[in-house]
C-alpha positions in Angstrom: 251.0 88.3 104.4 254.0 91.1 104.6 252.6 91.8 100.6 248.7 92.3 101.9 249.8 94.4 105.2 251.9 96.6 102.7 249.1 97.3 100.4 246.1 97.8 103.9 248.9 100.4 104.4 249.1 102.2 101.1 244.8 102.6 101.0 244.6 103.7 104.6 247.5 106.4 103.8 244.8 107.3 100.7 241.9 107.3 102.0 243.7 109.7 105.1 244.4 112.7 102.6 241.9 115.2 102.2 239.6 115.4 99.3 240.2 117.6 97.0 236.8 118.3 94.1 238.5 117.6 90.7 238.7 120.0 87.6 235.0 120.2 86.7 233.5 118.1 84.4 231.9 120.1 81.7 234.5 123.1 81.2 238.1 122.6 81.0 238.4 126.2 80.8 238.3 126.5 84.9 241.6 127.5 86.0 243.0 126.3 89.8 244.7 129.4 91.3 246.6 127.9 94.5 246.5 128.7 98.0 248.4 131.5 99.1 249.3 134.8 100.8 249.1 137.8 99.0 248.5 141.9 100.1 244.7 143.0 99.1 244.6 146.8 98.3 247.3 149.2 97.6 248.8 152.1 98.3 249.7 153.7 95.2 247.3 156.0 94.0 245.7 157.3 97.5 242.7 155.4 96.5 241.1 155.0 99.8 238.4 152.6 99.1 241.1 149.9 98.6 242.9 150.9 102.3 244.3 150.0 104.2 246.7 147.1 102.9 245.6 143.6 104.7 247.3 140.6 104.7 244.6 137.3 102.8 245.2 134.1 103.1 243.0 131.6 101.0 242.5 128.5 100.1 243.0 126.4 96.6 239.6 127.7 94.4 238.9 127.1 90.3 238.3 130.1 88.5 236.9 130.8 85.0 239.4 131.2 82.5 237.5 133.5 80.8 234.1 135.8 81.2 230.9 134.2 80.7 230.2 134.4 77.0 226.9 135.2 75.0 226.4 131.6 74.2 226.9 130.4 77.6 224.3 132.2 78.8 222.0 131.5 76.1 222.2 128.0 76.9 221.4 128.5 80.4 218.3 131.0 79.0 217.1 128.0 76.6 217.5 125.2 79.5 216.3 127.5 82.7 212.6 127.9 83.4 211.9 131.4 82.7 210.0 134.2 81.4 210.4 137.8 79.4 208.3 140.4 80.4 208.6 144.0 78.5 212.5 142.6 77.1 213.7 141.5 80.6 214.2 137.6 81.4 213.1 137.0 85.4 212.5 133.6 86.6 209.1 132.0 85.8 208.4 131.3 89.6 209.4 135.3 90.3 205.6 136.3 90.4 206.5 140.0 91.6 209.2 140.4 88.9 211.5 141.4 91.7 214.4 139.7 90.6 215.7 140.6 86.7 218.0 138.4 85.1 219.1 140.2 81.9 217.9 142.4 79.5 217.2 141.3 75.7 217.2 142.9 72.7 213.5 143.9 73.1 214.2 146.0 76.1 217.4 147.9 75.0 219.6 147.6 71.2 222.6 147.2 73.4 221.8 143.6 74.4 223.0 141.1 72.0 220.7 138.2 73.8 217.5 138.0 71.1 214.5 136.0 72.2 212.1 134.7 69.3 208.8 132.3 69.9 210.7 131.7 73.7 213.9 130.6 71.7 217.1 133.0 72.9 219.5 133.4 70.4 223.0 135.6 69.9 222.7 138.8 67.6 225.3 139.9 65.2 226.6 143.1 66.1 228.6 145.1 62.5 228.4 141.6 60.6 230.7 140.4 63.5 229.3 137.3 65.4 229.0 138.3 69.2 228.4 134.4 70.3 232.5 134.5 72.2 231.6 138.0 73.6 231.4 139.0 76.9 227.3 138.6 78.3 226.4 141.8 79.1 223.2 143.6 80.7 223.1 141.0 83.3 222.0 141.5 87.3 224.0 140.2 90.1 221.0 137.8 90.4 221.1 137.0 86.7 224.8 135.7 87.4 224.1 133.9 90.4 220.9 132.0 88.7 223.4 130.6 86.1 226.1 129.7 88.7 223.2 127.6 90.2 222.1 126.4 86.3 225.9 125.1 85.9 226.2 123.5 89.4 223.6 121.4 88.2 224.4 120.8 85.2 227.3 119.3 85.9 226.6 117.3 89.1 227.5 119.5 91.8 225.3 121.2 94.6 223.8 124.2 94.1 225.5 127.0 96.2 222.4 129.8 95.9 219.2 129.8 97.9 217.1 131.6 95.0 214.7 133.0 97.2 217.3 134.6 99.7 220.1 135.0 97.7 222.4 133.8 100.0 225.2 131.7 99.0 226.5 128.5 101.1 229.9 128.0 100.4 230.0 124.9 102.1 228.7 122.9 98.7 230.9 122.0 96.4 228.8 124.1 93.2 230.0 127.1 91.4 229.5 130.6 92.6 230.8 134.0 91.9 234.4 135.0 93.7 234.7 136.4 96.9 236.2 139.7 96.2 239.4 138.7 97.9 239.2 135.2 95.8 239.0 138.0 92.6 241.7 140.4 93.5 243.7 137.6 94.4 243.5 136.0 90.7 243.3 138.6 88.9 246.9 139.7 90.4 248.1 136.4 88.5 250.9 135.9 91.0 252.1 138.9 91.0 252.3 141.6 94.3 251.9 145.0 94.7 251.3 146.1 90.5 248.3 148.0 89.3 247.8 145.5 86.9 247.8 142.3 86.1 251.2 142.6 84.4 252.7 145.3 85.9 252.2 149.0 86.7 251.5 151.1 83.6 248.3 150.0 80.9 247.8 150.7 77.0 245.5 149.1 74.6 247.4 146.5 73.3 246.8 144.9 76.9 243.2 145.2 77.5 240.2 147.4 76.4 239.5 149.9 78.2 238.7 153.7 77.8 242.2 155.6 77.5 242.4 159.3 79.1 246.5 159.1 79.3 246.2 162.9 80.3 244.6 162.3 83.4 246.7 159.3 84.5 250.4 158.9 84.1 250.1 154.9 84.2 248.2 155.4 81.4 250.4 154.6 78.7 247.6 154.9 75.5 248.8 157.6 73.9 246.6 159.8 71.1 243.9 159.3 70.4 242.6 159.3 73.2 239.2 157.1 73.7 237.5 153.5 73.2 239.9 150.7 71.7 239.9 151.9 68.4 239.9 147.7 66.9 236.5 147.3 69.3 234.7 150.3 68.6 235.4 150.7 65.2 231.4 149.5 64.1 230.5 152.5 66.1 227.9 150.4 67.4 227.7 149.9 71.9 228.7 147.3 73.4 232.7 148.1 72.6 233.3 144.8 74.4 236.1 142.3 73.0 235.6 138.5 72.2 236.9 136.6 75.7 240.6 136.1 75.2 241.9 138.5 72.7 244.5 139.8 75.0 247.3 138.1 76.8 246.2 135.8 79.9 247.5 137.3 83.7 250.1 135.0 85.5 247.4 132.3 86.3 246.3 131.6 82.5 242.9 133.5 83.0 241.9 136.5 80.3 240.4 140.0 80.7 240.8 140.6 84.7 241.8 144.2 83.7 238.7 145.7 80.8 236.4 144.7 78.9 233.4 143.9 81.6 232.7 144.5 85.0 233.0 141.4 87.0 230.4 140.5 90.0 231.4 139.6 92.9 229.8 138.0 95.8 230.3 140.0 98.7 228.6 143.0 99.9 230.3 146.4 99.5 231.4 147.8 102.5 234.2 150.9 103.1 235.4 149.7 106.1 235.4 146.1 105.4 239.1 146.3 105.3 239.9 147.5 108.8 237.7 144.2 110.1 238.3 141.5 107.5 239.3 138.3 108.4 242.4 137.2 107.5 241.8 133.9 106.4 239.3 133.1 103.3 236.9 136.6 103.9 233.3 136.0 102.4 232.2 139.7 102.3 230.2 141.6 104.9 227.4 139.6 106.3 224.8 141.8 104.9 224.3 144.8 102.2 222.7 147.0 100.1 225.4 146.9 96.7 227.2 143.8 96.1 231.0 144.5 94.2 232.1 144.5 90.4 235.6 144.4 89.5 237.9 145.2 87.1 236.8 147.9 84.8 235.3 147.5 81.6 235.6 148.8 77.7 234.3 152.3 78.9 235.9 152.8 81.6 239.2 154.2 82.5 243.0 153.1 83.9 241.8 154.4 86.8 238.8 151.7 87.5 241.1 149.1 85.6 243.2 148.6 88.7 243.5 145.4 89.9 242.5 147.2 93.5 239.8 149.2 91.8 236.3 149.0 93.6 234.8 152.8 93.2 231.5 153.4 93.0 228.8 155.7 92.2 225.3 157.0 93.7 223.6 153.6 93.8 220.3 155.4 93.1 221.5 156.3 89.5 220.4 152.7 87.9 221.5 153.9 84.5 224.8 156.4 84.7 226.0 158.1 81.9 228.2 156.9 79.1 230.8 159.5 79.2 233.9 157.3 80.4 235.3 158.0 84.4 237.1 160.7 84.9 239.7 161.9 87.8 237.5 162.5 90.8 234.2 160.2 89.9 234.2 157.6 92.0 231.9 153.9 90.7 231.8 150.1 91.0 229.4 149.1 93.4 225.8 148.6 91.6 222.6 147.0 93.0 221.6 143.4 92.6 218.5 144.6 90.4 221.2 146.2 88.3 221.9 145.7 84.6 224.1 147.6 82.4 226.0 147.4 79.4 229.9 146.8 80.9 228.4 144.4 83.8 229.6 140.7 83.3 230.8 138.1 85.4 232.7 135.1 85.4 232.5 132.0 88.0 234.7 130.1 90.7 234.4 127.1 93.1 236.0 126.6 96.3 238.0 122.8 96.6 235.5 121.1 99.4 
């Protein structure tokens, strides 16, 4: 009798602890960044779209190790119900067109998605495979269609309503990171830095566009330009296959360079002054949702693990020249698709 009480006692004490969602099925390669307190924004460069300081507080989340690849979203592009019309994938059901996915290779020679006889495939870009590439050219809506794709996929609930775009957290499916759930990772542990590993930036760290003149973080050197290993084929995207430089404190890869990174939340300037403090979701409502993280083109500056700059958000198609001192970018409409936009996914633990 003493034996059966002692083991009632052990499954009630169980079944009492909250339930955590376990490492999901399908991809080992989502990382769990723990809860904790860390200092969004900084101080150091008088960049005053990331003031003032604010003390965040969140809760456990996965996050991708790495970008979503090429491949990965080719298999969502072969599973998904969808159409191209003039190069550009948009869900079958979107009648008006009104919400773009990506771009293929028919609507730009930048895209390294092909679609043949409604089969999409990954080009070859210089006789180098671009299958463990960054995805590229892809809408905020593109991203949160496959977030959606994978939820199902692997059993979970689907956090996007496709037909408002809203995003319930509450379900236990993947979804793109809050901007504080992205500062927070990408900062790997570590407070108060520029970058994921410390305060200064050269190539051998992370691709990116190097104008050491203009910056004295920037540690590149001459010459100065694109990642001279990435953009050697002479032939744009200058992106970098996911991992080729050293993982931040928290195991994941490319947080600083390489692609812009959507976010969930609606941009706002003063969103700062009024965020919660405790697991903040964005501004209720917006025109521009956030990218993070800077990108192959793109310079120390907009690298910055507190970077969120932006540009006119009526220029759908800014230039290639690389930012200099005194432009300001990162906020992009949804419709948006460009060749340094990416994204990578997270799920809250439920």
């Amino acid at each position: 009798m003493k034996k059966l009480i002692v083991i009632l006692a052990v499954v009630l004490s169980i079944s009492s602890l909250p339930c955590l969602a376990a490492r999901p099925a399908s991809d080992a390669n989502m990382i769990l960044i723990p809860a904790g307190t860390f200092q969004m924004g900084d101080s150091l460069d008088g960049d005053s779209d990331a003031l003032p300081v604010h003390t965040v507080t969140l809760s456990s989340f996965y996050m991708g190790k790495y970008d979503i690849t090429n491949r990965q979203y080719c298999s969502f592009l072969n599973s998904a119900a969808v159409k191209v019309v003039s190069g550009v994938v948009y869900a079958e059901t979107d009648n008006g067109n009104s919400y773009p996915y990506c771009d293929t290779s028919a609507a730009g020679s930048e895209s390294q998605i092909a679609c043949n006889g409604g089969v999409f495939s990954v080009l070859t870009k210089g006789n180098r495979s671009m299958v463990n590439d960054p995805m590229v050219l892809v809408s905020w809506y593109g991203a949160a269609a496959y977030c959606n794709w994978r939820s199902q996929q692997d059993g979970y609930k689907q956090c996007y309503n496709l037909s408002t775009w809203d995003c319930n957290f509450s379900n236990n499916g993947y979804h793109l990171p809050t901007e504080a759930q992205w500062e927070y990772a990408a900062r790997g542990s570590f407070s108060g830095y520029r970058f994921p590993w410390g305060d200064t930036i050269i190539h051998s760290q992370a691709n990116y566009y190097n104008v050491s003149g203009d910056y004295s973080y920037d540690l590149g050197g001459l010459p100065w330009g694109y990642d001279q290993i990435w953009s050697s084929d002479g032939i744009i995207p200058f992106t970098s296959p996911v991992g080729s430089f050293a993982a931040n404190g928290y195991g994941l890869y490319d947080m600083a360079g390489n692609v812009w990174q959507w976010c969930n939340d609606w941009y706002s300037s003063t969103y700062y002054s009024s965020s919660p403090p405790t697991n903040p979701a964005g501004p209720a409502s917006g025109s521009y949702p956030v990218l993070r993280g800077g990108s192959w083109r793109d310079s120390a500056l907009d690298c910055r693990v507190a970077s969120r700059y932006y540009y006119d958000p009526n220029d759908q198609y800014p230039s290639l020249s690389p930012t200099k001192s005194g432009q300001r970018r990162s906020i992009y409409g949804t419709n948006d698709r460009y060749i340094t936009y990416g994204f990578r996914i997270s799920m809250d633990l439920n």
